[in-house]
C-alpha positions in Angstrom: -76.5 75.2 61.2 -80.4 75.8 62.4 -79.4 77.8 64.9 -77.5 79.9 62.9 -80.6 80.3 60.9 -83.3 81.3 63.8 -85.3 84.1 63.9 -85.4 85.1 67.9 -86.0 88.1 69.7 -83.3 90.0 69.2 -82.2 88.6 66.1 -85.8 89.1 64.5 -85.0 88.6 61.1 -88.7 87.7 60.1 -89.9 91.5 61.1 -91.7 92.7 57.9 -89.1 95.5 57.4 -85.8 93.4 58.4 -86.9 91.2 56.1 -87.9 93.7 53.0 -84.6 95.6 53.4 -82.6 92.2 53.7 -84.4 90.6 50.2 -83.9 94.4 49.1 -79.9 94.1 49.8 -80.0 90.4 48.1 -82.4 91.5 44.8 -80.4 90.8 41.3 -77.4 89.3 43.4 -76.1 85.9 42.6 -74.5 84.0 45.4 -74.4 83.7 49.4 -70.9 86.1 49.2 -72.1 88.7 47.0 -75.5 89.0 49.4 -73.2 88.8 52.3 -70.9 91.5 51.4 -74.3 94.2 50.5 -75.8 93.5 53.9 -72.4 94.4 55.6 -71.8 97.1 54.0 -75.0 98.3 54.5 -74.4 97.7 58.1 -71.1 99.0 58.4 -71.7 102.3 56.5 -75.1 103.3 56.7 -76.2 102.6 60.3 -74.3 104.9 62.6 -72.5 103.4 65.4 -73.8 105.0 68.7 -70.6 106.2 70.6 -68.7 107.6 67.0 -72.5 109.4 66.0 -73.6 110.3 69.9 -76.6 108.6 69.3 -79.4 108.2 70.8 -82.0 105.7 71.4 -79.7 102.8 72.6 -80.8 99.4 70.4 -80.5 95.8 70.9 -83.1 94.5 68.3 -81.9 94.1 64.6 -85.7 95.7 63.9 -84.8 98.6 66.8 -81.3 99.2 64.9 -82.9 99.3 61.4 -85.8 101.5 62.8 -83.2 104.2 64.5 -80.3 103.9 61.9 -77.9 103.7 65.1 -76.4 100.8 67.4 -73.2 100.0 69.4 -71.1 97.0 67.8 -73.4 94.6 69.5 -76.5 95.6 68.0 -75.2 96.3 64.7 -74.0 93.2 64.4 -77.7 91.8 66.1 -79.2 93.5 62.6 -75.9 92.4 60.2 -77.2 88.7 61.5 -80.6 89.0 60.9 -80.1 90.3 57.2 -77.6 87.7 56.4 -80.4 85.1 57.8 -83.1 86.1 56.4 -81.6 85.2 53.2 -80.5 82.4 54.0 -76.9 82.8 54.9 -75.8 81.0 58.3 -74.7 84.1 60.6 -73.4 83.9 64.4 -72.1 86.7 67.0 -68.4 87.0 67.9 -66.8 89.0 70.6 -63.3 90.0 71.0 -62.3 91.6 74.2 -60.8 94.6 73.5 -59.3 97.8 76.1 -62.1 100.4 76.3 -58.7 103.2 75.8 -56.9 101.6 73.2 -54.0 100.1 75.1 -54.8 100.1 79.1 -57.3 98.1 81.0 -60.1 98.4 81.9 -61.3 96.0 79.1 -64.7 95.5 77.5 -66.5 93.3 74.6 -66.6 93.8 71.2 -69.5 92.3 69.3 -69.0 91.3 65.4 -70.4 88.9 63.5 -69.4 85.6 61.4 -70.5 84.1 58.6 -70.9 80.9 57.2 -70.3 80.8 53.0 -70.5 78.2 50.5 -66.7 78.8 48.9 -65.1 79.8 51.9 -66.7 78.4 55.2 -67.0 80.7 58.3 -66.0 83.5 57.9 -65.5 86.7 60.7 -66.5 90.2 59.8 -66.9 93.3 61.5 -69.6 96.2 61.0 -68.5 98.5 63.5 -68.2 101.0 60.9 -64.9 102.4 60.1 -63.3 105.8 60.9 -59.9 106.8 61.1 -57.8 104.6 62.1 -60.7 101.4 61.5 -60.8 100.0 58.3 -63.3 97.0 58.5 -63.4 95.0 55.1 -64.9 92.5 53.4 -62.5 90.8 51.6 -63.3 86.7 52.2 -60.6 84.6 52.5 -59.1 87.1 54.8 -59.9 88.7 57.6 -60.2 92.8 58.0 -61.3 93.3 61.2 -61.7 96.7 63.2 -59.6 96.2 65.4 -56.1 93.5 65.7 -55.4 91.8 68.8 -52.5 93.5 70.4 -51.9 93.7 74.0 -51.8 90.9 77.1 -55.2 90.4 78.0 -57.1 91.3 74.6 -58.2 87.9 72.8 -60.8 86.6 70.4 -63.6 84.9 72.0 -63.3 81.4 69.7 -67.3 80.8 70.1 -69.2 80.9 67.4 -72.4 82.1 69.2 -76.7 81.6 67.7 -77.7 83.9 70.8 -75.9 87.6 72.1 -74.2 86.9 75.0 -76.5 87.7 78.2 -74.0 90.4 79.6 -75.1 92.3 76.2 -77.9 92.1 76.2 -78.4 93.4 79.6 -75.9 96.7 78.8 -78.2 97.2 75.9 -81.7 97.1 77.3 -80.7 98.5 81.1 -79.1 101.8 80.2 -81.3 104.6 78.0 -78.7 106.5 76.8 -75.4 106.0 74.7 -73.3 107.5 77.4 -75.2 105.3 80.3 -73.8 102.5 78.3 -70.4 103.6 77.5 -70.3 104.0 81.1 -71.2 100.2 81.9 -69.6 98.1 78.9 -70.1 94.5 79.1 -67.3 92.1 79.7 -66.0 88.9 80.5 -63.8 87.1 82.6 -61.3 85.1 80.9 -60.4 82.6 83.7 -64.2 81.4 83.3 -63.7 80.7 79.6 -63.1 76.8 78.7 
């Protein structure tokens, strides 16, 4: 579970304002699930997501995300771990790989998070922020993703990852603008998972 816990460079949970508005999220609040459902939802609705906003700058960071009030999935959920860690609340990154046009290849990443919870265990949620059509939830022991696996060759990644996944990472700190990286999407290639 340590590494679920880390502060690292991306994840920097131990930034003076990640970790204000995380203990801000968590203050009067009783247990791991209530704390974990405030920081999502402050994820999910109040940080815009880049591509549904056209926002500008592009962030990886969970500080650079807070700062700007805008990431794409992957960096929202960099900052949704870094809150949920810096209270204490075991957090990973998930990907599910998803068709960047809704049902034809080419396909791309998805970046969510999971969580780990005293009464229910891990536990996937996704921050992407809803619109129509998405309808992300917290609602622990089930699932409400963004977005249902549907199609030959989407799939959940099974990984329960401490670290973004270096493909990510580079999309997010190569490209300047939201459309640079909607242009260049990270994937991966299923044959190379075990």
């Amino acid at each position: 579970m340590k590494a679920y816990l880390l502060s690292t460079d991306i994840i920097d949970w131990e930034h003076p304002d990640v970790l204000a508005k995380a203990k801000q999220l968590a203050s009067h609040l009783k247990d791991d699930t209530a704390v974990a459902k405030a920081c999502f939802e402050f994820v999910r609705d109040e940080i815009a997501h880049s591509v549904d906003f056209k926002r500008n700058p592009v962030t990886c960071k969970a500080s650079d995300v807070l700062k700007y009030g805008t990431g794409y999935c992957y960096a929202k959920s960099h900052l949704l771990a870094a809150l949920l860690r810096a209270n204490g609340i075991p957090a990973g990154l998930c990907y599910q790989r998803l068709p960047i046009n809704d049902e034809t290849p080419p396909f791309c990443l998805h970046g969510l998070n999971a969580v780990f919870l005293e009464d229910f265990g891990w536990y996937r949620i996704d921050a992407r922020g809803n619109k129509p059509g998405v309808n992300a939830q917290f609602c622990p022991p089930d699932e409400q993703l963004a977005f249902p696996i549907k199609i030959a060759g989407e799939m959940d990644l099974p990984e329960i990852y401490a670290d973004p996944l270096p493909q990510v990472v580079e999309a997010l700190t190569t490209y300047q603008t939201y459309l640079e990286v909607a242009a260049h999407l990270p994937d991966i290639d299923p044959e190379k998972l075990d």
